[in-house]
MDTraj code that builds the backbone (N, CA, C; nanometers):
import mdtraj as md
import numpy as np

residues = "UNK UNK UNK UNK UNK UNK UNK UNK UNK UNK UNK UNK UNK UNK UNK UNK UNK UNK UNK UNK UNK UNK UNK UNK UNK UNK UNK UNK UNK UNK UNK UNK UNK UNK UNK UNK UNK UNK UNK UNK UNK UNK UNK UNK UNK UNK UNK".split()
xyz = np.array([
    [12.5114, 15.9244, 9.7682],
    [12.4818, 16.0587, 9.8142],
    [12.3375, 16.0623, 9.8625],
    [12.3097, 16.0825, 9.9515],
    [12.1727, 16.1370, 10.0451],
    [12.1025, 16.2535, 9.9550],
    [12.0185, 16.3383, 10.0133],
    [11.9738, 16.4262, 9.9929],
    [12.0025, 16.5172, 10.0119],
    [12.0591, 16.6269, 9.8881],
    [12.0724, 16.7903, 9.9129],
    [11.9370, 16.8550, 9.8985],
    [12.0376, 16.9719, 9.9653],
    [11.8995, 17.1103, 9.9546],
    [11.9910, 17.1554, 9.8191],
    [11.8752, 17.2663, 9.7687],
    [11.8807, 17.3746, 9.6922],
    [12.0120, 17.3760, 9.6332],
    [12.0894, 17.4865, 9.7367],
    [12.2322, 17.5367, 9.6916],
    [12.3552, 17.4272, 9.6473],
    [12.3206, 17.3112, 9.6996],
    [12.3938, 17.1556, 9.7021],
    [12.3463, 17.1346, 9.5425],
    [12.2491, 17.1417, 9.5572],
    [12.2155, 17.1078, 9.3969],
    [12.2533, 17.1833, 9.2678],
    [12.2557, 17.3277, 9.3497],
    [12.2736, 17.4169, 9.1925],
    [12.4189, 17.4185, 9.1777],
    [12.5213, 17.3582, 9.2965],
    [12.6223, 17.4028, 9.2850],
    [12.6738, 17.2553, 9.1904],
    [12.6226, 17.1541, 9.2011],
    [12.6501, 17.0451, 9.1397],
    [12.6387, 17.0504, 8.9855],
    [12.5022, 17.1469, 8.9916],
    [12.4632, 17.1312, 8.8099],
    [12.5429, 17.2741, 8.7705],
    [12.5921, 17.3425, 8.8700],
    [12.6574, 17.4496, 8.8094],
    [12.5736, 17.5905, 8.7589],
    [12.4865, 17.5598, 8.8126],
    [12.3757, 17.7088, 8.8219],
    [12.3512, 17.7475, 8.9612],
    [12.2636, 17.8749, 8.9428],
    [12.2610, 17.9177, 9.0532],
    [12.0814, 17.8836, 9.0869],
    [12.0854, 17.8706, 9.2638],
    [11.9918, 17.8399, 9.3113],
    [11.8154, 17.8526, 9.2405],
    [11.8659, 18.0114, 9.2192],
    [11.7265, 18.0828, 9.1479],
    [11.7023, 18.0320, 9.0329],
    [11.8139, 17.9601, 8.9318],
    [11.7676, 17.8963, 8.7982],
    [11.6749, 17.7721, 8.8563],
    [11.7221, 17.7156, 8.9768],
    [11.6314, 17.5625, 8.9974],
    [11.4966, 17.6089, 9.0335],
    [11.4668, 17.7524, 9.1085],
    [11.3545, 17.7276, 9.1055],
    [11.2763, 17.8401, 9.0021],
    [11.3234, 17.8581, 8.9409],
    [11.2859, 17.9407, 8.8017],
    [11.2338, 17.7973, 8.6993],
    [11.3008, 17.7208, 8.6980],
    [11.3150, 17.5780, 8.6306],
    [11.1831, 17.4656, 8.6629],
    [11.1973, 17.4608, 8.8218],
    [11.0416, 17.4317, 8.9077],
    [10.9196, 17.4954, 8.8520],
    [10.8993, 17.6252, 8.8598],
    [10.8075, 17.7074, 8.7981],
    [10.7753, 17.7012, 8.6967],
    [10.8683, 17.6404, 8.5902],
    [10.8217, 17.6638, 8.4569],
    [10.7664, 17.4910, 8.4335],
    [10.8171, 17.4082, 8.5242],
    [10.7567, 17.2328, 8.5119],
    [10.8844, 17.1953, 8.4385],
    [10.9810, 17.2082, 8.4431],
    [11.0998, 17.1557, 8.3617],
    [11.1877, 17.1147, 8.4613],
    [11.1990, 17.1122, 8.5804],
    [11.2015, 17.0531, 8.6650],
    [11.1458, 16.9677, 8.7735],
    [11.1427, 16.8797, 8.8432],
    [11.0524, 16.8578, 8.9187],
    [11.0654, 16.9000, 9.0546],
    [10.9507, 16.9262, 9.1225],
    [10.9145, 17.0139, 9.2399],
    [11.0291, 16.9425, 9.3684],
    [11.1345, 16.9481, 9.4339],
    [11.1871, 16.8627, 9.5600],
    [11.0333, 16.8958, 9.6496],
    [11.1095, 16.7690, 9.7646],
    [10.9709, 16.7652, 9.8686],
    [11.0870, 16.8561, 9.9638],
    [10.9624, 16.9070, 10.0562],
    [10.9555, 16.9627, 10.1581],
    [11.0246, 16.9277, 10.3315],
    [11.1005, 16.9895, 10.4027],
    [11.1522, 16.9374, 10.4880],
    [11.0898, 16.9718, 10.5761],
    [11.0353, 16.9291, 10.7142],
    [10.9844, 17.0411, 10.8089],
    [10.9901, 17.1875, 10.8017],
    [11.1412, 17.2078, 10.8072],
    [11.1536, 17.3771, 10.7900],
    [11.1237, 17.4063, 10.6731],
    [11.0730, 17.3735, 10.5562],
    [11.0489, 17.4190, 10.4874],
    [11.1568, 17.3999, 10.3324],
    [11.2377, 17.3495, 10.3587],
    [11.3774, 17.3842, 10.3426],
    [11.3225, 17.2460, 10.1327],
    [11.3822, 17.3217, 10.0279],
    [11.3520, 17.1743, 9.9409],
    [11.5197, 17.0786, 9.9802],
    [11.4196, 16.9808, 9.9175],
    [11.4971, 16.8304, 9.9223],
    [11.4877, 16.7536, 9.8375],
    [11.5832, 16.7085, 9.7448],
    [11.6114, 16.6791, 9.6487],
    [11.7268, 16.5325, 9.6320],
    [11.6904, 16.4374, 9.5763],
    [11.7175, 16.3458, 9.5964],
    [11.7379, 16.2596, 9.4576],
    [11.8481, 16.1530, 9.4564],
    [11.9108, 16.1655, 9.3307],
    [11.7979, 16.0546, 9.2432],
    [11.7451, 16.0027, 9.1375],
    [11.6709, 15.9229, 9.1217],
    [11.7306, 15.8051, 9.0749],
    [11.6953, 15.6757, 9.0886],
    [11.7420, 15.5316, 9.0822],
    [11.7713, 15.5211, 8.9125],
    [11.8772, 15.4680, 8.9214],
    [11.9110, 15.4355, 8.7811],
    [11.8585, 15.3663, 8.7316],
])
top = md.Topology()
chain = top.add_chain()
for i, resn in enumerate(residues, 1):
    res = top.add_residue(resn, chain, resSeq=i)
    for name in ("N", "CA", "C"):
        top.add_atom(name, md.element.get_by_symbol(name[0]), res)
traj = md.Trajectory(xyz[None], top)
């Protein structure tokens, strides 16, 4: 799997968007990088 945005992600972990970045904010997540548009990007990490 490549890289999702946001909604790709929350729909995977089964929350909604605003928990990931409620989650970001608090440092209990880590920040995705940035796409041109702005857009986060999130990417799965190496086993």
């Amino acid at each position: 799997m490549g890289a999702m945005k946001i909604g790709e992600l929350a729909r995977h972990a089964g929350l909604a968007a605003s928990a990931i970045r409620f989650y970001e904010s608090k440092g209990l997540l880590k920040v995705g990088s940035r796409q041109s548009n702005g857009y986060r990007e999130y990417r799965k990490r190496p086993a």
